[in-house]
C-alpha positions as CSV (number, residue, x, y, z in Angstrom):
1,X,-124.8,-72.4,88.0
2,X,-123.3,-73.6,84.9
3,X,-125.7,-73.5,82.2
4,X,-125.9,-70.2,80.5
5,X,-127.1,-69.8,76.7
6,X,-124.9,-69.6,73.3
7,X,-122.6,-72.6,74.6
8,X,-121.2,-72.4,71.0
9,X,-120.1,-68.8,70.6
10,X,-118.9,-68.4,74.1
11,X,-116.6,-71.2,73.6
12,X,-116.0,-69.6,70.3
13,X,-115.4,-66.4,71.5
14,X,-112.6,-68.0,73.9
15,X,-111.0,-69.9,71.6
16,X,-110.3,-66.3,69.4
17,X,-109.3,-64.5,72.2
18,X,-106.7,-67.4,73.5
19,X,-106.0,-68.3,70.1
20,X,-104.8,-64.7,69.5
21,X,-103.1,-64.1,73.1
22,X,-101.2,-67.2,72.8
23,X,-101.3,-68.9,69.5
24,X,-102.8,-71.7,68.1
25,X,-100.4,-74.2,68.9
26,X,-100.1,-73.1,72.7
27,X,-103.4,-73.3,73.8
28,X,-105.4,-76.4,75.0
29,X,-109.3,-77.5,74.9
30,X,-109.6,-77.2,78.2
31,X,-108.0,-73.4,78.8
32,X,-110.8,-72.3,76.3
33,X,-113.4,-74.4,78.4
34,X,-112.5,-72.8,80.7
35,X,-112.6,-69.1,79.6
36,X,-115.8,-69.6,78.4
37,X,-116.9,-70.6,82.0
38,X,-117.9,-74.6,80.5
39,X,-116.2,-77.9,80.4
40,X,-114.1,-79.9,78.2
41,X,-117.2,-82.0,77.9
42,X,-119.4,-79.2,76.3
43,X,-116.3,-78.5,74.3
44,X,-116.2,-81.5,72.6
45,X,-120.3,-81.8,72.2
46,X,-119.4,-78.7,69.9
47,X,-116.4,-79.3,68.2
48,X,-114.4,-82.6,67.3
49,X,-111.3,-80.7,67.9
50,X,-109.7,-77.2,68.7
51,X,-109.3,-76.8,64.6
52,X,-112.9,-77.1,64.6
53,X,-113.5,-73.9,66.3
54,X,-112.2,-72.1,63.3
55,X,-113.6,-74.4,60.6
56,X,-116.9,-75.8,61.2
57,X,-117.2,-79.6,60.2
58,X,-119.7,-79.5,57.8
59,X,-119.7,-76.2,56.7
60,X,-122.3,-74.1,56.9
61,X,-120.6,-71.5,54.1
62,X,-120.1,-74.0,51.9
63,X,-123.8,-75.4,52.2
64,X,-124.8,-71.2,51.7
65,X,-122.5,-71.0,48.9
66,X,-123.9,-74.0,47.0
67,X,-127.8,-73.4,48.1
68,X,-127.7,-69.5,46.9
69,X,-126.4,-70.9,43.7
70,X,-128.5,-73.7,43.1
71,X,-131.4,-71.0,43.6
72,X,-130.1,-68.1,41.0
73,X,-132.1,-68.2,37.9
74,X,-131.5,-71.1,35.4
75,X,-131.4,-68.3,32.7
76,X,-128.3,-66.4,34.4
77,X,-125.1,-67.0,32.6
78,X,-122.5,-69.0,34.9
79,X,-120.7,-66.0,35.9
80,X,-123.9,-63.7,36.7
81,X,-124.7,-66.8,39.1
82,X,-121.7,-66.1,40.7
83,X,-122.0,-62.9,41.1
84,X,-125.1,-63.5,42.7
85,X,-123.9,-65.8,45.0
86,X,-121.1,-63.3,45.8
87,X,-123.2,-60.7,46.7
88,X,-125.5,-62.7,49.1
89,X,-122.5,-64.4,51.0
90,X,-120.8,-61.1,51.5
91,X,-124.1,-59.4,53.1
92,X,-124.2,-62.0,55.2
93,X,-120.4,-61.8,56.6
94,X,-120.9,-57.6,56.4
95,X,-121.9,-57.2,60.2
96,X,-118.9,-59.9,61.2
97,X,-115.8,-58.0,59.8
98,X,-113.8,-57.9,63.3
99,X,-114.3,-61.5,64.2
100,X,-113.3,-62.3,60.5
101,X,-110.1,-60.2,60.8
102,X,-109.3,-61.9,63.9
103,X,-110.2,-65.3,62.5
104,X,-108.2,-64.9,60.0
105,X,-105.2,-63.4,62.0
106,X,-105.3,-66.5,63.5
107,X,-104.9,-68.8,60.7
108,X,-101.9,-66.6,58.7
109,X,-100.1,-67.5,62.0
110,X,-99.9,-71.2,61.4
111,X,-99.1,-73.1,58.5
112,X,-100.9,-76.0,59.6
113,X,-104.1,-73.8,59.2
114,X,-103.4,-72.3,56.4
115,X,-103.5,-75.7,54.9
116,X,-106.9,-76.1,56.8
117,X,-108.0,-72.8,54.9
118,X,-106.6,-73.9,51.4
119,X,-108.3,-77.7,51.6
120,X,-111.5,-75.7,52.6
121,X,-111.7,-73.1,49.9
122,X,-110.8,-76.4,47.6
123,X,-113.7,-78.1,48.7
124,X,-116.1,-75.3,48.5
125,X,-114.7,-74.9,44.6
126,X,-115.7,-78.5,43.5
127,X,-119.1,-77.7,45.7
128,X,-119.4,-74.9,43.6
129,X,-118.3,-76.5,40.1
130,X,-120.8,-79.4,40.8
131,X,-123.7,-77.7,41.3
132,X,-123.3,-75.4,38.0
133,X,-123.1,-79.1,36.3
134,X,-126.1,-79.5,37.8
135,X,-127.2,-77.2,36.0
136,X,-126.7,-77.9,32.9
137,X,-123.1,-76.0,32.6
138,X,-120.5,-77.8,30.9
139,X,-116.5,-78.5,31.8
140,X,-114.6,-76.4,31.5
141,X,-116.7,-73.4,32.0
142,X,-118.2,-74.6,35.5
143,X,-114.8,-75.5,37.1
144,X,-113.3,-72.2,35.3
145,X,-116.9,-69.9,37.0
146,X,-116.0,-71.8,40.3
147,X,-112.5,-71.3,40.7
148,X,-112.8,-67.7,39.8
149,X,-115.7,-67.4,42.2
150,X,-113.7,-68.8,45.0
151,X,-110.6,-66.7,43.6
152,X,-112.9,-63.4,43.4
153,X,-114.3,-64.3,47.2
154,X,-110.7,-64.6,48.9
155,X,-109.1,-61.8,47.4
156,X,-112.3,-59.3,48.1
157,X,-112.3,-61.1,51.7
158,X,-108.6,-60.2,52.0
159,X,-109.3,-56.4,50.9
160,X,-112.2,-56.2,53.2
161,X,-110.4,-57.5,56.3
162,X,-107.3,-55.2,55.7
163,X,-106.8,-52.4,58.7
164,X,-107.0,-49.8,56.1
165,X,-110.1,-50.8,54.4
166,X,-113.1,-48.9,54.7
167,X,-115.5,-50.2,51.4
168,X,-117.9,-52.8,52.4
169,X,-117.6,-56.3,51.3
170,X,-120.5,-56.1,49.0
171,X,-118.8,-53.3,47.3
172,X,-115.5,-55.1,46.8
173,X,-117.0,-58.4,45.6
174,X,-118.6,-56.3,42.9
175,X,-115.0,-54.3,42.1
176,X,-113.4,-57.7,42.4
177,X,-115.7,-59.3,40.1
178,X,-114.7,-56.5,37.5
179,X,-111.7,-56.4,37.3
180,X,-111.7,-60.1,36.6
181,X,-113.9,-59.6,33.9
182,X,-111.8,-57.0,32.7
183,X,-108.8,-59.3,33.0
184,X,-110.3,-61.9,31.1
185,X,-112.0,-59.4,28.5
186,X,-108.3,-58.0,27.6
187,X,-108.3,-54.8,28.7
């Protein structure tokens, strides 16, 4: 019997696990079909393509990103938004810090998904910058909050995934977010 439940994660769990065993690059759609006990058929229902796996088409952290910050107060100043924002993404990738750390293993191994990763965060910076227009904030100061945002996000992210880390990610959002205001402050 084929049909078991969480098609999805099994065939994302495969992918990680080849992915790290043998690379990116070395391993085909239908070896992690296969690991995952389903077909290239179900694969492909799932993902357009084995880059996929790693970044979802139309991404659901983006679309969490721009709906948390579209729902912060009107009266928070662009940077508290943020901050809220922040805070609310990194609870939600708290209980997910090994599969990030392998995810992410993943990617620093190939340039071509690096790239992937840095057209991503791009897209999820305009996302960002277009829905504090939205609300009312002006240019510079909403491409200036999202770029920081993003900027604050990936560096806490790379702190948080680090062997030797033990904060959680809420915590170094928050250190992260002051520092930059310290930077920006002077000081």
């Amino acid at each position: 019997m084929r049909w078991e439940p969480n098609a999805r994660g099994r065939l994302e769990q495969a992918a990680l696990e080849l992915y790290s065993e043998r690379g990116f690059e070395q391993t085909t759609v239908a070896e992690i079909a296969k690991r995952a006990g389903l077909t290239e058929r179900t694969f492909f229902r799932h993902f357009a393509d084995k880059r996929e796996v790693l970044f979802p088409g139309a991404s659901p952290l983006e679309e969490f990103f721009v709906s948390t910050l579209a729902g912060t107060p009107e009266s928070a100043a662009p940077i508290d938004a943020m901050a809220t924002v922040l805070e609310a993404v990194a609870a939600l990738f708290q209980d997910r810090r090994e599969l990030s750390r392998r995810r992410q293993a993943v990617i620093a191994a190939n340039a071509e998904l690096q790239e992937r990763e840095l057209v991503k965060l791009a897209s999820l910076s305009a996302a960002l910058a277009d829905t504090l227009r939205l609300r009312g904030v002006t240019e510079p100061a909403a491409s200036l909050t999202a770029e920081a945002g993003v900027a604050v996000f990936k560096i806490a992210f790379e702190r948080w995934i680090s062997e030797s880390n033990t904060r959680d990610f809420c915590r170094l959002i928050r250190e992260s977010l002051d520092e930059l205001k310290a930077v920006a402050a002077g000081k």
